[in-house]
N, CA, C and O atoms as a DFTB+ gen file, in Angstrom:
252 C
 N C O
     1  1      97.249      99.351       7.511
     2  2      97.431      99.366       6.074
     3  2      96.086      99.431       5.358
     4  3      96.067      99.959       4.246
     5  1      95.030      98.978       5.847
     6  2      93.860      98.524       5.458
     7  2      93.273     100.349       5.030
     8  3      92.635     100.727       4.048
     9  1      93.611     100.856       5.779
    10  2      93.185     102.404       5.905
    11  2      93.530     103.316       4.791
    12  3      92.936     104.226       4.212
    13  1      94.679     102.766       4.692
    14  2      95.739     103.975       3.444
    15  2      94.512     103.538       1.620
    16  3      93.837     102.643       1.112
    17  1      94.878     104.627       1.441
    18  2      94.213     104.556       0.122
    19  2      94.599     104.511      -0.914
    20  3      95.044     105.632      -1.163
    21  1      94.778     103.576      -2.130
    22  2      95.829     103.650      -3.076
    23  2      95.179     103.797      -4.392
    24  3      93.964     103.599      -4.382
    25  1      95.581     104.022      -5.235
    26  2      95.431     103.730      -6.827
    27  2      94.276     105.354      -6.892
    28  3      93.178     105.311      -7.446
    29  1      94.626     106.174      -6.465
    30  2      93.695     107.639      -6.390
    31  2      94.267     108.029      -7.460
    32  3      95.334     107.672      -7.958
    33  1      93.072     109.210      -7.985
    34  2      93.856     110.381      -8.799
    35  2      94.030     109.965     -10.330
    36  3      93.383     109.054     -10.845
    37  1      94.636     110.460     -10.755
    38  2      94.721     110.186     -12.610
    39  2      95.021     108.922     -12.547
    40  3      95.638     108.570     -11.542
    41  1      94.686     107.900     -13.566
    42  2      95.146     106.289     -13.266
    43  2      95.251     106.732     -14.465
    44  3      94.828     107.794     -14.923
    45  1      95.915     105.767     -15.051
    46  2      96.894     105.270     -16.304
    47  2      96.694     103.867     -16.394
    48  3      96.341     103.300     -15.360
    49  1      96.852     103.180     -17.450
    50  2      96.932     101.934     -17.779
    51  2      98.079     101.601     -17.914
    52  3      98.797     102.379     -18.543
    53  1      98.833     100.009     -17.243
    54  2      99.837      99.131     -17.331
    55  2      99.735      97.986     -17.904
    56  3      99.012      97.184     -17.311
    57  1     100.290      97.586     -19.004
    58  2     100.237      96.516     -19.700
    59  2     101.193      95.460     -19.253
    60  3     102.348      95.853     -19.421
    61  1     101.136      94.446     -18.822
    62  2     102.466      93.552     -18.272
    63  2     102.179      92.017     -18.516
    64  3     101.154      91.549     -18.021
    65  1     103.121      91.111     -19.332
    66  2     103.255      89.609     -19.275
    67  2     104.220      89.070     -18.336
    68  3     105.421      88.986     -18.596
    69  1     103.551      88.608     -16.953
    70  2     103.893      88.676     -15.738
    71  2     103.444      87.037     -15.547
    72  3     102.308      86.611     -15.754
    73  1     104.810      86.090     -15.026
    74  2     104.342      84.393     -14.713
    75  2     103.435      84.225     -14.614
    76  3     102.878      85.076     -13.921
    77  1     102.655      83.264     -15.067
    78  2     101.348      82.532     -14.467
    79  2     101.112      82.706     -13.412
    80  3     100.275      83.488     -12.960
    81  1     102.248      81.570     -12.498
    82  2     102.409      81.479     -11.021
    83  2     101.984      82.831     -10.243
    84  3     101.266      82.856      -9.243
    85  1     102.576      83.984     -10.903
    86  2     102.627      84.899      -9.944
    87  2     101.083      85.503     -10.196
    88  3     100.496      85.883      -9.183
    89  1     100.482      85.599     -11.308
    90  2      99.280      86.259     -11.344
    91  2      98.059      85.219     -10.899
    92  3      96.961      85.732     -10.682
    93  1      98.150      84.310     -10.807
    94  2      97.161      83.375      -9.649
    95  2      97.683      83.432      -8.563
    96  3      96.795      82.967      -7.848
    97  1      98.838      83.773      -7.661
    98  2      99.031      84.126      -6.344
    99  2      98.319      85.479      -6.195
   100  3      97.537      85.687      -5.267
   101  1      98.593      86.339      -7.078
   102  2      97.560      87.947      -6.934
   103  2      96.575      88.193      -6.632
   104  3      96.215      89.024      -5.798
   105  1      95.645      87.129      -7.611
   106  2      94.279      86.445      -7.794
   107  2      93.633      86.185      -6.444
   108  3      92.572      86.697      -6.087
   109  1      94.479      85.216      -5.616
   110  2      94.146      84.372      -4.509
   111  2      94.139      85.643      -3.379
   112  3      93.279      85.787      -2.509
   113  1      95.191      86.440      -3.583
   114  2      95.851      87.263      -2.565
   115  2      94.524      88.238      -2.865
   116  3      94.170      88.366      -1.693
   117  1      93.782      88.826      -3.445
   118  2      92.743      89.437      -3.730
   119  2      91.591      89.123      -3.104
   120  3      90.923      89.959      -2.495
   121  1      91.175      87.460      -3.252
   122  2      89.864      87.009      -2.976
   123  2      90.220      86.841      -1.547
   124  3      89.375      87.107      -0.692
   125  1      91.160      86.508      -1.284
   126  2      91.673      86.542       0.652
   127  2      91.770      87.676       1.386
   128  3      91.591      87.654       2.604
   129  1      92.087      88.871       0.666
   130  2      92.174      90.172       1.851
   131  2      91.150      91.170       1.322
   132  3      90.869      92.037       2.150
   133  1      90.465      91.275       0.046
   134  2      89.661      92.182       0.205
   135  2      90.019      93.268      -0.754
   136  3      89.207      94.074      -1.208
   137  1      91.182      93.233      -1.005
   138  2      91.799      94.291      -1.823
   139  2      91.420      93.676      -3.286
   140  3      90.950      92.575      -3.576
   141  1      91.891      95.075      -4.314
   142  2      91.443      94.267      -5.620
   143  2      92.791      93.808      -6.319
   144  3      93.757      93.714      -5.562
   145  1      92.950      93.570      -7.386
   146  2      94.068      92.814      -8.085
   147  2      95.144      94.386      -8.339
   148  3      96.357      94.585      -8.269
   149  1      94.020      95.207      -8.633
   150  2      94.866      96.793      -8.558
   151  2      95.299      97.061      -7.729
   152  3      96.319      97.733      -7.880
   153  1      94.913      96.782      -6.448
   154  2      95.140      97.635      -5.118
   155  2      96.792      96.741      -5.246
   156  3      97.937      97.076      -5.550
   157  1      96.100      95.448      -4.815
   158  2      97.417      94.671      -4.830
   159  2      98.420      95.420      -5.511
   160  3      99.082      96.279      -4.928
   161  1      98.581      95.111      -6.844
   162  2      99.844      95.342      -7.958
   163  2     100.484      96.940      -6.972
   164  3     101.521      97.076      -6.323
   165  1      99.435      97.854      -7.222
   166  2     100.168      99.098      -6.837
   167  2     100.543      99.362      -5.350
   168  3     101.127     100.386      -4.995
   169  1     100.119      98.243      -4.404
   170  2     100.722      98.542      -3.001
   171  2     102.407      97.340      -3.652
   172  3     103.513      97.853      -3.484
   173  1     102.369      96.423      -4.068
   174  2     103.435      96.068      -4.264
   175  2     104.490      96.914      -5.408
   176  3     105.708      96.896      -5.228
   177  1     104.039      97.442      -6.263
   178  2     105.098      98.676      -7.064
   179  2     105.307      99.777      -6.283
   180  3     106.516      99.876      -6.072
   181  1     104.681     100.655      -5.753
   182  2     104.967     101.293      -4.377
   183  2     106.204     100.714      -3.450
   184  3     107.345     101.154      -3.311
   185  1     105.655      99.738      -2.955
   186  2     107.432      99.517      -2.476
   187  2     108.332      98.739      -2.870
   188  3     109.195      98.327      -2.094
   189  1     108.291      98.430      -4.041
   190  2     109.669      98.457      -4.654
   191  2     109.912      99.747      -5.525
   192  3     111.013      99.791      -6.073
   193  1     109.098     100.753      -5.727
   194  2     109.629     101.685      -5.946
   195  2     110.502     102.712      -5.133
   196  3     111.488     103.405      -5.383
   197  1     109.445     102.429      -3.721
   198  2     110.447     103.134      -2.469
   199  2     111.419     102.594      -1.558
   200  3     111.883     103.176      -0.578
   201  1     111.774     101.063      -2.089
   202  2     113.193     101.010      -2.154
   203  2     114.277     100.765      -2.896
   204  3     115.340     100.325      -2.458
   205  1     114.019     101.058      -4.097
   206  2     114.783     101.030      -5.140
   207  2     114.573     102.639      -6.072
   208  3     114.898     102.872      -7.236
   209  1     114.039     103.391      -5.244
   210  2     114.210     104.819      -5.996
   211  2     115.441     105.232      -6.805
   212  3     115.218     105.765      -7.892
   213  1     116.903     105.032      -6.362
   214  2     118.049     104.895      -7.128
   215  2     117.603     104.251      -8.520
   216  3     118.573     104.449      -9.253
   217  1     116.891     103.763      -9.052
   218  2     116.239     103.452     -10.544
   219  2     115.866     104.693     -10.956
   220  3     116.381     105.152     -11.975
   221  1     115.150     105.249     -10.412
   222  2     114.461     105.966     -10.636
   223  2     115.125     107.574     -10.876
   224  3     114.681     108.470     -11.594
   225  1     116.197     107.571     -10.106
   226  2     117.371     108.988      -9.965
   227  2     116.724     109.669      -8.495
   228  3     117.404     110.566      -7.998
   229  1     115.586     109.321      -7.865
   230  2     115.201     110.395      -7.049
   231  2     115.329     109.616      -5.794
   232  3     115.837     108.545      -5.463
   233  1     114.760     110.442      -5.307
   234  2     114.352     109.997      -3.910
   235  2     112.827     109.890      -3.400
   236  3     112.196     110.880      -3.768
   237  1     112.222     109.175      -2.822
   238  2     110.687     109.704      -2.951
   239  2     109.973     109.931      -1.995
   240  3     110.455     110.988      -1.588
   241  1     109.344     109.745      -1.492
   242  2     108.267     110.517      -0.422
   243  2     107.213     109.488       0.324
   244  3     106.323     109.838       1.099
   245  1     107.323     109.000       0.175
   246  2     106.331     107.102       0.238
   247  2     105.124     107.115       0.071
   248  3     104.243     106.423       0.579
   249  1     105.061     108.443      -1.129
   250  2     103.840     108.013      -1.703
   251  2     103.313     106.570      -2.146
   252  3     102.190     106.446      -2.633
């Protein structure tokens, strides 16, 4: 996983009021693996996007 490369290419900005709790677990989860708070967020929207694509109408590709 460490290998794959995420958050490439045109970035866009996300605005989100997201629990406390959960954005100091992010925080922690950041300073522990190396990844940044971005990498994080978008390896976790990534897959809940690719398993919940039915939101979405499509099907997707695992980008």
């Amino acid at each position: 996983m460490k290998s794959q490369v995420h958050n490439e290419g045109e970035l866009r900005e996300l605005k989100v009021n997201i629990e406390k709790n959960v954005v100091d677990s992010i925080e922690r989860m950041a300073e522990n693996s190396g990844y940044t708070i971005d990498e994080i967020v978008v390896i976790a929207l990534k897959r809940f996007r690719a398993s919940h694509s039915d939101y979405d109408g499509s099907i997707l590709n695992g980008d």
